[in-house]
N, C-alpha and C positions, 0 to 999 in steps of 0.2 A: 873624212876623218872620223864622223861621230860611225859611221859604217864598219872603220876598221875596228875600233874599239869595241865597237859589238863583236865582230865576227872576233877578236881575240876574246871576249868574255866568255863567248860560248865555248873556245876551243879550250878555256884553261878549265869550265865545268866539265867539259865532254873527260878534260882528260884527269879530273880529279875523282869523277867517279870510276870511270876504269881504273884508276889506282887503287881506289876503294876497292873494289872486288877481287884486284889479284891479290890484296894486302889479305885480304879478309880468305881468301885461297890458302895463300903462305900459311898464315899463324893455323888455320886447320889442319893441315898438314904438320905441321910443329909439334902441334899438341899430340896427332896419332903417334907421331914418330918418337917423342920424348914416353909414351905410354910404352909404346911397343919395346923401346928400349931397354926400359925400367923389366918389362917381363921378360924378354929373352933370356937373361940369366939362367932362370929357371927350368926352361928346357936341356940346358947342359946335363941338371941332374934329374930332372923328373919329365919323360918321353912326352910328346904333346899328344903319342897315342893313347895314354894311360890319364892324360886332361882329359881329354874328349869322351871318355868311357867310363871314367868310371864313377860307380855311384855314391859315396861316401865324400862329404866334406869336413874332415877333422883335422884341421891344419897344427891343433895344437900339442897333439900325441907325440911322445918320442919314441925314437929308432928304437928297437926292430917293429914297433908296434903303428907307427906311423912314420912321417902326418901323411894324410889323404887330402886330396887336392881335386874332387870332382866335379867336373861345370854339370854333369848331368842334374843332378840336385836343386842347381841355382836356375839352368836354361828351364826344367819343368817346372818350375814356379812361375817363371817370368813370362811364359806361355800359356799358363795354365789360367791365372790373373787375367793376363791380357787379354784370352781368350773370352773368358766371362763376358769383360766390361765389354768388347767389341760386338757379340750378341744384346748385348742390354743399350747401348751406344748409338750402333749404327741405325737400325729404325728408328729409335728415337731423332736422333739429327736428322736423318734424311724427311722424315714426318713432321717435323718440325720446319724444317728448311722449306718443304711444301707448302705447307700454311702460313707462313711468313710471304711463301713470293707467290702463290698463285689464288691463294683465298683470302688472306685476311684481309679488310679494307683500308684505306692507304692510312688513316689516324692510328689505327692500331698498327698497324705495321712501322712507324714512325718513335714508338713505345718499346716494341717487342723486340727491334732485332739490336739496338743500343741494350735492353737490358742479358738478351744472351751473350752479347761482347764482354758486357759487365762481369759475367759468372767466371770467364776466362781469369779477371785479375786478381779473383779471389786467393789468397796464400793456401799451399799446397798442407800449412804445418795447422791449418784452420779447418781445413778440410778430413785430416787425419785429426783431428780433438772430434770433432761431428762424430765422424764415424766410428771413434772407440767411444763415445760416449751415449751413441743413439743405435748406428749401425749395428755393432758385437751385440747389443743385448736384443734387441729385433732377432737378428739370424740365430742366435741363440734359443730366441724364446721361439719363432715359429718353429724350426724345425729340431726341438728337443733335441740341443746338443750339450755336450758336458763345457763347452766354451764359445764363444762368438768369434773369437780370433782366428778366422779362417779367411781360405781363398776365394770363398764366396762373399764373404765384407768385403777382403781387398778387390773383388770386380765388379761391387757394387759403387765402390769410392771412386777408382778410377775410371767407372764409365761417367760418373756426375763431371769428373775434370777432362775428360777427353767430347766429352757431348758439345758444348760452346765453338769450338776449334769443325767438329765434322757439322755443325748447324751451322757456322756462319758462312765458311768454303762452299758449302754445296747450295744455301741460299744465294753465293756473290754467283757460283755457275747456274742456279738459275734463271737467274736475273738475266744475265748476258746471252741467253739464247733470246734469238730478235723475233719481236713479236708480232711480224708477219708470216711465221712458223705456226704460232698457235691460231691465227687467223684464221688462215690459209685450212685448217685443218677442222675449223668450227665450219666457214663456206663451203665447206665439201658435206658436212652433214654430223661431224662426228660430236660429241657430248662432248661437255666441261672436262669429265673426269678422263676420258679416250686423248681428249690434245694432252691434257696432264700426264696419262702415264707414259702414249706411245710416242709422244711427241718431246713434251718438257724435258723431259726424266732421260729417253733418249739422248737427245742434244747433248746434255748437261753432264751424261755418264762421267767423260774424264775427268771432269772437275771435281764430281761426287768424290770419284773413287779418291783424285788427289787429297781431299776433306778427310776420308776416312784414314789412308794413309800416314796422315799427319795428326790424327788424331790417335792412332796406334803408338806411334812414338813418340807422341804426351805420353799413353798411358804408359809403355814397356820403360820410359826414363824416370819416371819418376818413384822415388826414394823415399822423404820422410812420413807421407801419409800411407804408403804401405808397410813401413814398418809397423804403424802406430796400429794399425788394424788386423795384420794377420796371425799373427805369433810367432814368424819369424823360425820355425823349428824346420831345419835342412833334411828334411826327409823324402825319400823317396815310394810315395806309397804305389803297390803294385795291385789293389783292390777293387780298380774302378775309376770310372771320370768322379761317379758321384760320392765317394767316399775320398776322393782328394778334396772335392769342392767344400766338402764339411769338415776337414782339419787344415789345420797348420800349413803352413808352406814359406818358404823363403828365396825372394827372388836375388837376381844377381845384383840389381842398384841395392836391395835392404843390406845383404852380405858385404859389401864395398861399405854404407854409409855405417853400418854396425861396426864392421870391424877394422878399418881404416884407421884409427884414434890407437890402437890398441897394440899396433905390431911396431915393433921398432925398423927403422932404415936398412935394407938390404937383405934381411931375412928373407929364408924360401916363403913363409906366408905375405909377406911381404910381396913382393913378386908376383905370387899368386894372385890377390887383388888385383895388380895391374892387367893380368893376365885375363881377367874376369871381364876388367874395363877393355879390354881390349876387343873380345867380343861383343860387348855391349855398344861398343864404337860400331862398329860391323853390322850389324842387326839397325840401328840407327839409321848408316850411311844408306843401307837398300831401302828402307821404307822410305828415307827422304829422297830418294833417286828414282823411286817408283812414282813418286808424289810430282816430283819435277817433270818426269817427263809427260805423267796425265795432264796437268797446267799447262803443259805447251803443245800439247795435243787439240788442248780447248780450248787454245788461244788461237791457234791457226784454224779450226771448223769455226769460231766467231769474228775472227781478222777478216 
């Protein structure tokens, strides 16, 4: 009896979390489908080849003179940013993650990696006051510009929020490579730093890469601390990497969380925003699909 009653407890957990995760399948699904719906309208009257192309976003112009509706504008911000932070980001976590699992000694390491968890739950709108208040005038004053509200703040703010997330994943993958791997590679003759890079670092890649992954999609999602920081101005400049990085720019979350409030119900601007969200969803889904499948790449070389 008391037997059966277990094996029913477990079958009713077993089958309460698979409910969970098809539920949790559905409503994601829901929410792409209710976006995508909201913007299809808009392709009836403005082609999705003239979306994807072209350079101008001034949704608010009237006929004959507009409105212009182009993601190029929003997608080079949003790349441009991300890009930064994932240069300033990624050695940071990864060198980070290092020293947390393969050097520091176990009391400090008991300190360190709860306080980088910590920086994760820092609010993103606390994070955006920092950096328009410390960040703009820095970037400003080192490299003589006429303003600090660039894309160079916003990839400095978003690598501090995407750093946590690629330091913690690539320190939990490098934990889990077993450590008759690195044994195994000192008994044969090789230095501390030889098991560490060809060994550790090895193993651990898919995990890494998943860390970084998912730290990309911190950075390319988030909204109110890159408004607060870049300036927000939808331009497309044709000058250079290094002359985007020292002006303005406006990504596709700041363009949604800015002008969202603003548009009424079923308008072509309107529309457009969802339109925006729509690729935003998209760009999301691959990085988290790239990120899933390195986890379970690194789950089976450590299974």
């Amino acid at each position: 009896m008391k037997t059966r009653r277990l094996n029913l407890k477990e079958y009713l957990i077993e089958k309460s979390i698979f409910g969970g995760g098809i539920l949790s399948i559905v409503l994601v699904l829901l929410i792409f489908f209710f976006v995508l719906g909201e913007a299809f309208p808009l392709l009836r009257e403005y082609p999705i080849s003239k979306f994807l192309t072209e350079r101008r976003w001034q949704p608010t112009l009237e006929p004959p003179m507009g409105p212009w509706f182009g993601l190029l504008p929003n997608l080079w911000g949003s790349i441009l940013v991300t890009a930064g932070a994932v240069v300033l980001a990624v050695p940071l976590g990864i060198c980070s993650a290092l020293y947390i699992s393969e050097v520091a000694p176990n009391w400090l390491k008991t300190w360190l990696k709860p306080a980088v968890e910590l920086l994760a739950t820092v609010p993103s709108v606390a994070i955006g006051f920092v950096g328009a208040a410390a960040i703009n005038p820095l970037v400003k004053q080192w490299f003589n510009l006429d303003t600090g509200k660039t894309a160079m703040a916003g990839s400095i703010v978003l690598a501090f929020m995407a750093l946590p997330t690629i330091t913690t994943i690539s320190e939990d993958a490098l934990a889990a490579v077993p450590r008759g791997f690195r044994e195994g590679a000192l008994a044969l003759g090789a230095t501390r730093w030889q098991s560490i890079s060809q060994i550790s670092l090895i193993a651990a890649r898919p995990g890494i890469v998943a860390g970084i992954m998912l730290g990309i999609g911190r950075a390319i999602g988030e909204t109110i601390a890159v408004i607060m920081v870049t300036g927000n101005a939808d331009l497309l400049p044709d000058k250079g990497i290094w002359y985007a990085f020292t002006h303005s720019v406006r990504t596709i979350t700041a363009t949604i969380g800015a002008e969202a409030a603003e548009v009424a119900n079923g308008e072509p601007h309107y529309r457009a925003l969802f339109l925006l969200a729509v690729v935003l969803f998209m760009i999301t889904f691959c990085l988290n699909f790239v990120a899933d499948l390195a986890l379970n790449r690194q789950q089976r070389r450590t299974g």
